[in-house]
N, C-alpha and C positions, 0 to 999 in steps of 0.2 A: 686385712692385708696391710701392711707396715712397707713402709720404701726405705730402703737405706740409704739412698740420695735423690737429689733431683734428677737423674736420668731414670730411674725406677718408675717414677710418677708422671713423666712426659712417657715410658712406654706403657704405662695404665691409657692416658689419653687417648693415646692413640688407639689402642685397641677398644676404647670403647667411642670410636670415630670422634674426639673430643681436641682433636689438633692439624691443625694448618701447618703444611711445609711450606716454606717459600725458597724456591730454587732460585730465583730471578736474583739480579745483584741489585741492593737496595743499601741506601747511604745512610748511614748512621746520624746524619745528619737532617732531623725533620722527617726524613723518609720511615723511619722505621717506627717514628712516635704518630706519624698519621696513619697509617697499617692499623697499630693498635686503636686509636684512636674509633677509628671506625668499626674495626670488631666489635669494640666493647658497645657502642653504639647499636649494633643491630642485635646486639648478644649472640655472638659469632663466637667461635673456638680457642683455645687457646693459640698460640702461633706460635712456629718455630723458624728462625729465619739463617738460612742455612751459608746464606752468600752475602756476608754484609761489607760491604766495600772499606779495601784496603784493612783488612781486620781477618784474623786465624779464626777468629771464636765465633760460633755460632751466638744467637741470642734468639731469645725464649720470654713469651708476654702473655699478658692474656690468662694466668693461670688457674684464678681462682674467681674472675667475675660472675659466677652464674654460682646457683643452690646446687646445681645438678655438679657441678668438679670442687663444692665446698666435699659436698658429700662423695666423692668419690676418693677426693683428698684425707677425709676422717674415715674413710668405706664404711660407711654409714646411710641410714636412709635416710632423706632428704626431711623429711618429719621428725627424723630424732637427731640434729644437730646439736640443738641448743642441750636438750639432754644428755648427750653425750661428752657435749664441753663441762656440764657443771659439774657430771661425774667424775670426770679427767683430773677437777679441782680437788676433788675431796680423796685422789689416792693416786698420791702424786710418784712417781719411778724415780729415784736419785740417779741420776749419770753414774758415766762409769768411765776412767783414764786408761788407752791403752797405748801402746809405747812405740807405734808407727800407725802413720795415716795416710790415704791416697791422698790426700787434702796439699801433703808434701813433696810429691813426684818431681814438681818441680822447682826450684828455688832460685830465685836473681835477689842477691843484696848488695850489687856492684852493679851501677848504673839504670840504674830503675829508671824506667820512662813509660808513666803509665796510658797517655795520649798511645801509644804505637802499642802495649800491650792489650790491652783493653778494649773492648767496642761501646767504651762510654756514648751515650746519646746527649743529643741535643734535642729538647722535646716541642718549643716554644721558641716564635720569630726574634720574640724580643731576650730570652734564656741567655745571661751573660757570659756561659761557657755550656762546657756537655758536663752532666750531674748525674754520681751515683744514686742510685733511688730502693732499690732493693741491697741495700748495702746494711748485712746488719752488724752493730757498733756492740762489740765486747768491751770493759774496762773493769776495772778492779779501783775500789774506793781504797786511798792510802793511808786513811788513819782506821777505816776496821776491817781493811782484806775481804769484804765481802766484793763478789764480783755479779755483775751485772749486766743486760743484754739489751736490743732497743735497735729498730729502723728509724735512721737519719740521712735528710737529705745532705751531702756533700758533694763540694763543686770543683772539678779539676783546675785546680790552678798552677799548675806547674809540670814537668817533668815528675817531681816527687813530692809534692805538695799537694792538699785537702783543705778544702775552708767545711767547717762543719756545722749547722744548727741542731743547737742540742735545744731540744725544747720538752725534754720529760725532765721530773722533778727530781729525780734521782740521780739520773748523767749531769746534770746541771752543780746537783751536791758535791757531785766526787770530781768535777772540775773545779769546783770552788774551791773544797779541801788541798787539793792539790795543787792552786796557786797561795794560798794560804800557808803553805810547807816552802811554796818557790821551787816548787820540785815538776816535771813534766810527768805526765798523765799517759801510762801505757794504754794504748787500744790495739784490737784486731779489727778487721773490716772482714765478714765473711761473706761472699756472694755466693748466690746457686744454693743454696740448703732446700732440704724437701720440705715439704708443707708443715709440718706440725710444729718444727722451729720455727717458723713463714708466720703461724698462730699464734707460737706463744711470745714469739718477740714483739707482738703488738699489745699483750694483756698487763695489765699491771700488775704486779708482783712483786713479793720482796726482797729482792738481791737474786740469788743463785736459783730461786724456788722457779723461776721461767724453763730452764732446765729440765726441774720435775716435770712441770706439767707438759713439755713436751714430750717427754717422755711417759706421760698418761696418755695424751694421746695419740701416740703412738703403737703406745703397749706394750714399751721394752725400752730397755735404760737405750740414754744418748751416749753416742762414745765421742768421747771427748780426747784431745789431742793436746801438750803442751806445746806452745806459742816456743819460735826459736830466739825472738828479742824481745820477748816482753813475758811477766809471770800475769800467763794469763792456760784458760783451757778455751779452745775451740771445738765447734762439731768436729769430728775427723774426716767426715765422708760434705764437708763442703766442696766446692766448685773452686773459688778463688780464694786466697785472702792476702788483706795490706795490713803489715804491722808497721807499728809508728807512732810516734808520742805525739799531746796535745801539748803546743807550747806553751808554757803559765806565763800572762800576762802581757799574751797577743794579739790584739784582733784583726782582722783586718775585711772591709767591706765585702760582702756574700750574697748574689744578687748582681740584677734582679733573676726570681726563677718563677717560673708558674708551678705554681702551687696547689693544693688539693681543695682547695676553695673555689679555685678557677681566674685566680688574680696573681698577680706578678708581689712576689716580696722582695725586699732588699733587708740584709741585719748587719752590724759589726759585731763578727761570727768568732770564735780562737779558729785556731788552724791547725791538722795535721803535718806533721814531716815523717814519710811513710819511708822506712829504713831495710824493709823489706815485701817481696812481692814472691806467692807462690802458687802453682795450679794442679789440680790433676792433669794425668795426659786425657787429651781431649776434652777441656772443658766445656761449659755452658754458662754464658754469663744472662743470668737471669733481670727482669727491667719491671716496676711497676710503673703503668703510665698516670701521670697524675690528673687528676679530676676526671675518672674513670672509673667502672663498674669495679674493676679489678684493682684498681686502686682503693676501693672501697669495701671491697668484698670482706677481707678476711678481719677488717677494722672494725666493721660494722656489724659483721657475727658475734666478735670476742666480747665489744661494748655491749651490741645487744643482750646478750646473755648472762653479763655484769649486773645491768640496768635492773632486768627482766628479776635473776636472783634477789636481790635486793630490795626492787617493788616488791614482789608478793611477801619478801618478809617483814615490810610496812604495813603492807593493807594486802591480803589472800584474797580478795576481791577481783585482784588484776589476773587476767585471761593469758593475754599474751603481749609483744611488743614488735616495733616494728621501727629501723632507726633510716630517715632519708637524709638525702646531702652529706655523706659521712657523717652521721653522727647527730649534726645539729639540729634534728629536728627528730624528734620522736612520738610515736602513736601509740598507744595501748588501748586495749577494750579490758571493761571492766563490767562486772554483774554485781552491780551496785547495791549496795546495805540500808544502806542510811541515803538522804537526797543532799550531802557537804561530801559523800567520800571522794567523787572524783576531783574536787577541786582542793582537796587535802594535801591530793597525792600531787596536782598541779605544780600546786606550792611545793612541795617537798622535792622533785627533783628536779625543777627550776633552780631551787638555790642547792642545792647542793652537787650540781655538774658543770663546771666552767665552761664543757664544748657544748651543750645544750642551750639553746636558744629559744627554741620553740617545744613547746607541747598540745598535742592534742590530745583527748580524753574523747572513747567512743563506747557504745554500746557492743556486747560480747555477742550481739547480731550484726556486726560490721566485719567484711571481710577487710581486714587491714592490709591485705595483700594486694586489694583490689584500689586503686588511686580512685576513681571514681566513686565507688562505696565511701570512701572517707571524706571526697568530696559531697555527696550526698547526704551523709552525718552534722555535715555540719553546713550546710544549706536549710536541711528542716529540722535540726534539734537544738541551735545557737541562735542567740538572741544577743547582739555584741555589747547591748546597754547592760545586762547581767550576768552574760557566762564569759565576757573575757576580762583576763587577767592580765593584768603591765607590771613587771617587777622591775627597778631598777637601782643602780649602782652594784651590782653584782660581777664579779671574775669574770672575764671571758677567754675568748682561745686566742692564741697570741699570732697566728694565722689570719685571725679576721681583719682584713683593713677597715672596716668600720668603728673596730673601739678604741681607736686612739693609742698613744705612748701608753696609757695607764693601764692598759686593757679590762678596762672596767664598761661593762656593757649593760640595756637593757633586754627585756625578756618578754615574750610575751606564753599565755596558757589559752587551750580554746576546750570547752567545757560543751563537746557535742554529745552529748547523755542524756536521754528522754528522762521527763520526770519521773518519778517511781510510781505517784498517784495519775500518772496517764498513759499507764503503758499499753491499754488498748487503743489508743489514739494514735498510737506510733508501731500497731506492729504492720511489720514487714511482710511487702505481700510475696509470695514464694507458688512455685508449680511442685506438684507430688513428686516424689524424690524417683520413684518407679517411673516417670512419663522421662526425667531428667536423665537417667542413667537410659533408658532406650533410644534415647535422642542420643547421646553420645556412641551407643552401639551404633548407629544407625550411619552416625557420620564420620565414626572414626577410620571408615574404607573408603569414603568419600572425599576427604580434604585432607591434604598432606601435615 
């Protein structure tokens, strides 16, 4: 099943009891980011928040924190995600332009006042304004016309102003090119898109190819819509969008925001000036909450199975993979060759992943899914005077308050893998898979 917009995919949720109304009036302010906050926490449903004070538009969170609405989002089984993405990669759909969009229903480019449009949140006590967050950033690079896609956080600062961090290396380029010209920098902002644009706008890719593979996995081309002030293409069946150039050779202080770290940033950021504002009738303006399941969710699939592609065509030894803290910390089990390969690969994607910070290395008898398993792994198969690794002066993520203006960080590797020559000494004790599975018959009319 394919959705043609975000309202197709909040009625999936629902039907499969996968979503929260909230009738009550709730203040866009704090209120609606503690809501999520705590769903995501107990890994509670998506939400849909029906009355949000002084505000037309409903808002919508919670979307994709859990494996169970990744997969519902791909309709896919929950064991064949990562499969299904890699597939997605290797047969990709090109978009398609059609020449009217709901996306257009309604248009204001006289007076724009996005604080009174919009049900921007404010998420954090000390959050220096309300921040778009699910806001994803169209632009078109000006010296090769290639166009480009990417979630960035931006901060209302005005009536019709955006402060923006652009922190991928791509939108970073085609702002750079672009004050280099002295020229301003068209963008779209689309809110509300359905999931597989949600996915691919977090994957890295080159130029317009995000497109494709949303439309892989999907499973049928994107229809795409031309922008009315900017040459740009949009989904057609989004929620909201803000058109508006970035002004070359502006910054101006962005921050502080709580961040997906769980720390407050401040940047001198360029700034949008958003020249037009348009919705379908009845929109949905959709919110990721930051430092959140859900906030993590669909970031942590895409990398995962980045990561995951690319280990095993290092070393085919690696099992599986597993990414915590967004990203910064990752686990693989591996059925080891040689008694150096796990600490190969240690090395190997230590340095060559800026957001990666930590790595553990586990035996393909370690449930990676299970925290304590991996806690367990490396309580009786590490020995820190020989199986860990410190790398340092390496990239880091520009997010971490710990690396400094340079973002040049260290790294650590933890090398929890039984010896090869002891692997009766490490195996795992287990109950008969038949006593296992009648236990679960047994209890699954038992415990809710």
């Amino acid at each position: 099943m394919s959705y043609q917009d975000l309202r197709g995919f909040i009625s999936r949720l629902e039907k499969e009891k996968e979503l929260l109304r909230i009738k009550e009036e709730i203040d866009p302010k704090f209120e609606v980011s503690a809501v999520l906050k705590e769903l995501s926490n107990r890994d509670g449903p998506a939400v849909l928040f029906e009355n949000v004070r002084n505000r037309a538009m409903p808002v919508v969170g919670n979307l994709m924190s859990t494996r169970k609405r990744l997969s519902l989002a791909l309709d896919v089984p929950q064991e064949d995600l990562v499969e299904r993405y890699l597939k997605a990669k290797s047969a990709l759909i090109p978009p398609e332009v059609v020449a009217n969009a709901p996306l257009y229903d309604h248009v204001v480019d006289n007076g724009i006042d996005i604080p009174k449009a919009l049900p921007v949140l404010t998420y954090h006590e000390k959050d220096s304004a309300p921040y778009i967050t699910q806001g994803v950033v169209f632009m078109r690079d000006p010296k090769t016309g290639r166009q480009t896609m990417g979630v960035h956080r931006m901060q209302v600062q005005g009536r019709d102003q955006l402060g923006i961090f652009l922190a991928s290396k791509t939108s970073t380029e085609y702002y750079k090119n672009a004050e280099e010209l002295d020229q301003p920098l068209d963008v779209a902002v689309v809110i509300g898109l359905e999931p597989s644009l949600i996915i691919a706008s977090t994957v890295w890719l080159p130029f317009g190819d995000k497109l494709s593979f949303a439309g892989a996995l999907k499973g049928e081309p994107i229809e795409l819509v031309k922008t009315r002030n900017a040459d740009l293409e949009v989904p057609a069946h989004g929620m909201i969008v803000l058109e508006g150039k970035i002004l070359p050779k502006v910054r101006q202080m962005e921050g502080p925001f709580g961040e997906s770290t769980g720390y407050y940033i401040t940047s001198n950021n360029p700034v949008i000036k958003v020249n037009l504002l348009a919705h379908q009738i009845k929109p949905i303006y959709a919110v990721f909450e930051p430092w959140s399941k859900d906030d993590e969710g669909t970031v942590t699939m895409s990398l995962g199975a980045e990561i995951l592609k690319n280990l095993r065509e290092f070393s085919p030894s690696v099992q599986d993979l597993r990414l915590i803290a967004l990203g910064t910390t990752v686990v693989f089990s591996i059925k080891q060759r040689n008694p150096n390969e796990a600490k190969s690969i240690l090395y190997w994607i230590l340095s060559g992943n800026p957001y990666i910070k930590k790595a553990i290395a586990v035996d393909d008898d370690v449930d990676i899914n299970n925290l304590e398993e991996i806690e367990w792994a490396m309580s009786s198969r590490f020995q820190a005077h020989k199986d860990l690794i410190i790398m340092n002066d390496l990239p880091g993520s520009p997010i971490d308050p710990s690396v400094g203006a340079d973002n040049i960080t260290s790294k650590m590797g933890i090398d929890a893998t039984k010896p090869l020559d002891q692997e009766d000494r490490y195996e795992k004790i287990r109950i008969p898979r038949e006593s296992v599975e009648k236990a679960r018959s047994i209890l699954k009319d038992i415990l809710p």
